[in-house]
Legacy VTK file of the C-alpha trace (Angstrom):
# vtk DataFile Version 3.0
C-alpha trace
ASCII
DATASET POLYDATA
POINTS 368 float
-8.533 48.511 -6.418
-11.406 46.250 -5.571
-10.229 42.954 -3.058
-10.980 39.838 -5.154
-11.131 37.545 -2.184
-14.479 35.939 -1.960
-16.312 35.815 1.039
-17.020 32.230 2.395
-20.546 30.992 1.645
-22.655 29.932 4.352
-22.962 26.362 5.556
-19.020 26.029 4.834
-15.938 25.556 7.197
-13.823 28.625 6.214
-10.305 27.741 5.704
-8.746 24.595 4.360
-9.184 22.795 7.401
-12.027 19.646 7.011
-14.921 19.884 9.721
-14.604 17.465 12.662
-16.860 14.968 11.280
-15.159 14.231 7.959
-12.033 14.584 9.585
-13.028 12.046 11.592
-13.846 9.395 9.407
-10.641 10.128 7.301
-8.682 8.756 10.241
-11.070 6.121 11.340
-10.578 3.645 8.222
-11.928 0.478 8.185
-7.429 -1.349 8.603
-7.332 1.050 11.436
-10.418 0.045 13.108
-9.395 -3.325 13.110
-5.893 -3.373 14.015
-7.353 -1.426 16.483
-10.122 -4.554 17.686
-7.457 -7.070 17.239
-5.224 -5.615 19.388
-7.422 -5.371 21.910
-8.822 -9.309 21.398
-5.212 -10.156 21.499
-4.316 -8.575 24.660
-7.124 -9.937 25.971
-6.311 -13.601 24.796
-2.631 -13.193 26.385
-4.144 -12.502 29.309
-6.410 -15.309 29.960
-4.045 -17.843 28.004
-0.445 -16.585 28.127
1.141 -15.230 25.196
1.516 -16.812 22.131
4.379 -18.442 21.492
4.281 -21.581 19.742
5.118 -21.607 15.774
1.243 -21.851 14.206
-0.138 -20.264 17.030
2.539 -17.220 16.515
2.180 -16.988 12.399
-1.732 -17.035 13.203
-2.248 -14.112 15.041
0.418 -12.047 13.004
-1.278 -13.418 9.605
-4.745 -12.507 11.646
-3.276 -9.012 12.483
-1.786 -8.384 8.710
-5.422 -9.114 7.305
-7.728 -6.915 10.292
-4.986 -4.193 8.923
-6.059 -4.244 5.398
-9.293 -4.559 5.784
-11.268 -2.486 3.142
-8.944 -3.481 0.768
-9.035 -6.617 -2.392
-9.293 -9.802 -1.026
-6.724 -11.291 -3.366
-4.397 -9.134 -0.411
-5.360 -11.119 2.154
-4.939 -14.451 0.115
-1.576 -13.239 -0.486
-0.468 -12.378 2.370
-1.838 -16.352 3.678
0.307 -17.786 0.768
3.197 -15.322 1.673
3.940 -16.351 4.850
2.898 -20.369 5.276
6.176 -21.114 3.740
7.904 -19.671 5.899
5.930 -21.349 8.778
6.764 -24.932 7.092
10.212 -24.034 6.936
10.484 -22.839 10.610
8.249 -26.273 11.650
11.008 -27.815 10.072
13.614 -26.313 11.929
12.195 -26.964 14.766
11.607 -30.997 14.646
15.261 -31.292 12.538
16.839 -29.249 15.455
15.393 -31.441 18.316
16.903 -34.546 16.541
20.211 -32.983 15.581
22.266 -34.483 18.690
20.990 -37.897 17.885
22.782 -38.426 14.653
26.005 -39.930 16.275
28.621 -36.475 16.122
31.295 -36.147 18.717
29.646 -34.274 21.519
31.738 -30.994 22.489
31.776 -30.007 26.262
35.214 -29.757 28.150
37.089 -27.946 24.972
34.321 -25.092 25.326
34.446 -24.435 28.647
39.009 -24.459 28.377
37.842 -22.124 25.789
36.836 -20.170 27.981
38.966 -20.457 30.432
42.101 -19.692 28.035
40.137 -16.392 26.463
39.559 -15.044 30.349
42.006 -15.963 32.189
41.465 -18.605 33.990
37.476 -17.684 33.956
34.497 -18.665 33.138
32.272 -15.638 33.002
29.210 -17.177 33.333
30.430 -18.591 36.471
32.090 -14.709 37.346
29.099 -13.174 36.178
26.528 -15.281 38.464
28.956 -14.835 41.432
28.574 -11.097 41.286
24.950 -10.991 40.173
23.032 -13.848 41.385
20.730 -13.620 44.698
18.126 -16.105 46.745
16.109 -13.497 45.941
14.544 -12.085 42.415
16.492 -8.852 41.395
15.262 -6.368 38.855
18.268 -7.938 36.804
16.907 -11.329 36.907
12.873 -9.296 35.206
15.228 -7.344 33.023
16.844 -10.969 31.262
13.535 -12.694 31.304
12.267 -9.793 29.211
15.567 -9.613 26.899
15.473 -13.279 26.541
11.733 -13.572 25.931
12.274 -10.886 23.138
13.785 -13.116 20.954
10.470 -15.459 20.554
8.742 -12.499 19.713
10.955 -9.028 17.996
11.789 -10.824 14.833
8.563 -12.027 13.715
6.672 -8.525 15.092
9.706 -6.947 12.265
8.708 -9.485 10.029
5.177 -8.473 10.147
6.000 -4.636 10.184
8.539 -5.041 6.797
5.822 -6.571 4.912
3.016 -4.295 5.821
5.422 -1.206 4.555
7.676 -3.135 1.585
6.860 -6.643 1.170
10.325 -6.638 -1.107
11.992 -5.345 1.823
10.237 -8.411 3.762
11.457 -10.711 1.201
15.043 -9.489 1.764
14.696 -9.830 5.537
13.015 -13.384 5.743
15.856 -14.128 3.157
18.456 -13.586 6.406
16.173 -15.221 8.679
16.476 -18.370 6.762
20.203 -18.128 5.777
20.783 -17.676 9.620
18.412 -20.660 10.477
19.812 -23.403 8.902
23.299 -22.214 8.355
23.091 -22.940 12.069
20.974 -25.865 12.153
23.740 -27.179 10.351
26.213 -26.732 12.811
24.392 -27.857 15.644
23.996 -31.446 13.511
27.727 -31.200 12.353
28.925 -29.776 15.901
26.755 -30.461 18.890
27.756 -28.538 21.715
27.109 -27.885 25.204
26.070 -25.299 26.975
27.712 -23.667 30.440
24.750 -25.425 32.879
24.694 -28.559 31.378
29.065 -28.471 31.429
28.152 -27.812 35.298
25.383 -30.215 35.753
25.632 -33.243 33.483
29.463 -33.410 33.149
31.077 -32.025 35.480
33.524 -29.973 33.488
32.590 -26.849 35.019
33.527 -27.341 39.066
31.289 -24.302 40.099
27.618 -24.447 39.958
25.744 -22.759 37.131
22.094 -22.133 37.121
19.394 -21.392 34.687
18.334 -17.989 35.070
16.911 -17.115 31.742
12.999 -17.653 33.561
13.360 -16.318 37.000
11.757 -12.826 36.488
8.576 -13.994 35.219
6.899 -14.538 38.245
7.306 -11.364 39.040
5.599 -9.609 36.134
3.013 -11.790 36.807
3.474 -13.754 33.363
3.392 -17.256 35.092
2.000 -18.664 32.180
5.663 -17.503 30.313
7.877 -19.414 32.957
5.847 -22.168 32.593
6.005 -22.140 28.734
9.762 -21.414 28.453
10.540 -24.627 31.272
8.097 -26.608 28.581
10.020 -24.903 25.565
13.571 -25.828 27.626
12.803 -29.346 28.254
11.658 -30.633 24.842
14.320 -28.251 23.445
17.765 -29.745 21.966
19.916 -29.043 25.004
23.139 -29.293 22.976
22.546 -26.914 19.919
24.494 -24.106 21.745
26.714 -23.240 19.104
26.437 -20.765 17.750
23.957 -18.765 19.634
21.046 -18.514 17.253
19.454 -15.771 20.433
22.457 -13.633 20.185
22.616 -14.172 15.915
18.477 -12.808 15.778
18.977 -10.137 18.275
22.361 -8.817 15.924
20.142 -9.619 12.764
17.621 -7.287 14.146
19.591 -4.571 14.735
21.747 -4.785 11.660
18.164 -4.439 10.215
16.884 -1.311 11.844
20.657 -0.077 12.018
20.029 1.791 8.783
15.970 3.090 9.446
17.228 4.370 13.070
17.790 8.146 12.252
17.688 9.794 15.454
20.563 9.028 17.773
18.412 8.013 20.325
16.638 4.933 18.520
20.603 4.147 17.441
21.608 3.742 20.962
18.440 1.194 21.618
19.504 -0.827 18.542
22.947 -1.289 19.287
21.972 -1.811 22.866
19.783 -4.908 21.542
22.523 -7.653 21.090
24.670 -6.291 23.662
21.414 -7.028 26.523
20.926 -10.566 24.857
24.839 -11.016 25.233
24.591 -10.516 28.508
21.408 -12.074 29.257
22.691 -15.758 27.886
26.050 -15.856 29.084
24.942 -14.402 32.727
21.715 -17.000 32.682
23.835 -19.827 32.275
22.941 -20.450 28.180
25.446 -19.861 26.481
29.252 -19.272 26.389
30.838 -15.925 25.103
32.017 -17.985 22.132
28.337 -19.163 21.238
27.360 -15.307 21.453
30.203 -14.281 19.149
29.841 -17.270 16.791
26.172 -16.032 16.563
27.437 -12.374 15.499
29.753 -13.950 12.902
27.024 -16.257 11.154
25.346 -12.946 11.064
28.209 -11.207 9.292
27.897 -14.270 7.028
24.865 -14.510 5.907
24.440 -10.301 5.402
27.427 -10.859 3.146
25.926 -14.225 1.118
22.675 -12.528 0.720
24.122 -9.319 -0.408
26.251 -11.503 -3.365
22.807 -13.396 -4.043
21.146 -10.422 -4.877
23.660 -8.687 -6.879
24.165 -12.215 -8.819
20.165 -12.482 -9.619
20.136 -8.550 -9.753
22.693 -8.924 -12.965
21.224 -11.507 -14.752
17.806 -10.105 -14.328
17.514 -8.228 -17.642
16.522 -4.065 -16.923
12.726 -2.947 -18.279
13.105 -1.108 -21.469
11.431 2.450 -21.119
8.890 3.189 -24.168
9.317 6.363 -25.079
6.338 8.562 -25.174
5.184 11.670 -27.644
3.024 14.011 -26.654
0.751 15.204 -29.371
0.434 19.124 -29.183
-2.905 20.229 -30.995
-2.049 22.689 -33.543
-4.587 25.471 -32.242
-2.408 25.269 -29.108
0.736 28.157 -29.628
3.968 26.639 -29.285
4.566 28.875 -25.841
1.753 27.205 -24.505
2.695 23.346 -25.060
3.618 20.892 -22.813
7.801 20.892 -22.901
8.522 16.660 -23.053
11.932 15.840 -23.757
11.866 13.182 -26.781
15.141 11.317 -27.073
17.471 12.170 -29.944
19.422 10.536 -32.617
22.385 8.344 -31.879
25.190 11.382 -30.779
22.622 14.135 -30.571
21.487 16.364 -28.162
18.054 16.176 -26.542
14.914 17.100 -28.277
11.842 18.363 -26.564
8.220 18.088 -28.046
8.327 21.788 -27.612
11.074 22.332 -30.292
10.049 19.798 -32.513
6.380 21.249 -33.024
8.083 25.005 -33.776
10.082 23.599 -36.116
7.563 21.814 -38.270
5.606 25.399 -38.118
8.892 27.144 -39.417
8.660 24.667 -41.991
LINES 1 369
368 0 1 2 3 4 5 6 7 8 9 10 11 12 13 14 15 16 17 18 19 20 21 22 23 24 25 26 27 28 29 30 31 32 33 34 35 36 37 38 39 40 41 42 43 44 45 46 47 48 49 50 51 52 53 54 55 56 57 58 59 60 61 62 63 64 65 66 67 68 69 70 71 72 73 74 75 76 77 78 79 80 81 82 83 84 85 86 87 88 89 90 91 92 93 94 95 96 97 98 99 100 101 102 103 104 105 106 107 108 109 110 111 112 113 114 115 116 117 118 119 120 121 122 123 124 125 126 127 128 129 130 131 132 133 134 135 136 137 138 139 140 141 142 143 144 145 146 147 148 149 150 151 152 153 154 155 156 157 158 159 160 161 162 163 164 165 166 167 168 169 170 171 172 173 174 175 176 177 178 179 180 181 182 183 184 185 186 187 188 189 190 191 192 193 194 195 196 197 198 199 200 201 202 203 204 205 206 207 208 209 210 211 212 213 214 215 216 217 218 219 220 221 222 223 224 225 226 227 228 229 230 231 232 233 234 235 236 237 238 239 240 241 242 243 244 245 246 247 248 249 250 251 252 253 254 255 256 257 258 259 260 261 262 263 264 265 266 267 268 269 270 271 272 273 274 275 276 277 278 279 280 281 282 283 284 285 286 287 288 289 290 291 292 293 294 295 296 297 298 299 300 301 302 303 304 305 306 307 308 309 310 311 312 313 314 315 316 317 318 319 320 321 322 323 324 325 326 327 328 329 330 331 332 333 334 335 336 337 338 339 340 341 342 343 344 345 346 347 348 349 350 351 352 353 354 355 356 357 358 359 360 361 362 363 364 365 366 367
């Protein structure tokens, strides 16, 4: 029996595989090409000038980034994604001048009870005191670059998953900044409602913690060479509201994160980095003098609070949000086609009835 196959014609790549060229330009697209120029511009900028870190100077370069990414693409995209995310730059502005002022509106300041807290959960221990008389050295440990790094995270993981959930879903981004904001305020309202210290200023200012306690959040900078960091978080620190320590809004991002990914995290081994995520910002605070084990486990439990509030907010508007109504659609079979040859399209029945497909319902009017 003569071999059908046909023989490949000259001039063309046999096989299904595209020739290097064309491959090529599939994979260079114009978003890839510049994400690909922005990240090097912005590597470049953090080197010269330090990292970004302020609010505008953050959404910026991620609203920058978003746009170099979809580049090819409608430009009512990119004025979306603008008009996406300066609301939530005003609202996190907000937070930030409202938070500075918090400890000025006249609230009982708490100090001594937190640290007795303390003291009563561990025994007679305050283990940020414990922890920095085990850990802490004259000189810079790999510890000490390990914290700065955890701690720096914060200023920068959430918004980089920010930016990541709306390039992929921007529902799914909706649903995430809706968390970021429920945790933001639900704890800017605490620290107006209940200002409290944290373990170095109980040591330094009031002297309700006998044992010194040092800042230690900074200290490995230096030795990455980030300079410009140190300098930005002592800047940062000082103009900061130094009693908004409760509850620990660095521990409540770093759990919000990986209650996030906790789900998208299918291999074991990305699991183990996510949970590992609030349990190196635990440490990092209460060992750097920032926070007390309570502010850290407050922070979890506004967490818990606002997953569960957001979850009963969406189910609420979910319910009264009425479903779409499907339209049903025929397909017309032309009458030369035979009945064995047309397109089977299941037609809904009658009240009670069983299913009808286009397929019967064409042989039937030929029977007829």
């Amino acid at each position: 029996m003569t071999d059908l196959k046909s023989e490949p014609v000259a001039g063309e790549p046999v096989g299904d595989d595209d020739p290097p060229g064309r491959s090529l330009r599939r994979h260079l697209t114009p978003g890839r090409i510049g994400l690909g120029v922005y990240l090097v511009v912005l590597v470049g900028y953090s080197g010269v000038e330090g990292i970004p870190m302020d609010r505008v100077g953050q959404t910026g370069w991620i609203i920058i980034g978003m746009v170099a990414a979809k580049i090819g693409r409608p430009w009512r995209e990119h004025l979306r994604t603008v008009l996406d995310w300066l609301p939530l730059l005003a609202a996190l502005i907000l937070y930030d001048h409202t938070r500075g002022i918090a400890d000025t509106l006249g609230m009982p300041l708490h100090v001594g009870d937190l640290a007795d807290l303390e003291r009563w959960l561990f025994g007679g221990t305050v283990p940020t005191v414990w922890l920095q008389e085990q850990f802490f050295q004259s000189s810079v440990r790999w510890w000490d670059v390990g914290i700065a790094i955890v701690y720096f995270s914060h200023f920068v993981v959430p918004w980089a998953l920010a930016a990541w959930f709306y390039m992929w879903s921007r529902q799914r981004w909706v649903s995430y900044i809706r968390r970021v904001l429920l945790l933001t305020y639900t704890g800017l309202l605490t620290y107006v409602l209940l200002p409290a210290a944290p373990p170095w200023f109980a040591a330094a200012r009031t002297g309700d913690i006998e044992d010194p306690v040092y800042r230690l959040v900074g200290r490995g900078w230096n030795e990455l060479g980030l300079r410009s960091a140190d300098v930005w978080l002592s800047d940062a620190q000082g103009g900061a509201n130094e009693v908004a320590a409760l509850p620990s809004l660095h521990a409540g991002f770093a759990m919000l994160v990986a209650v996030t990914l906790w789900p998208l995290a299918r291999h074991w081994a990305l699991r183990v980095l996510v949970a590992a995520f609030p349990l190196a910002m635990a440490f990092t605070l209460v060992y750097g003098g920032e926070h007390y084990v309570v502010d850290v486990l407050m922070g979890w439990l506004y967490v818990a609070a606002v997953m569960v509030l957001a979850h009963l907010w969406e189910r609420w508007r979910a319910a009264r949000t009425p479903a779409p109504v499907a339209e049903a659609t025929i397909t017309v079979v032309d009458a030369a086609i035979p009945v064995s040859d047309a397109a089977v399209v299941e037609t809904p029945a009658p009240t009670g009835g069983p299913a009808v497909t286009d397929h019967e319902a064409v042989k039937g009017r030929q029977q007829a």
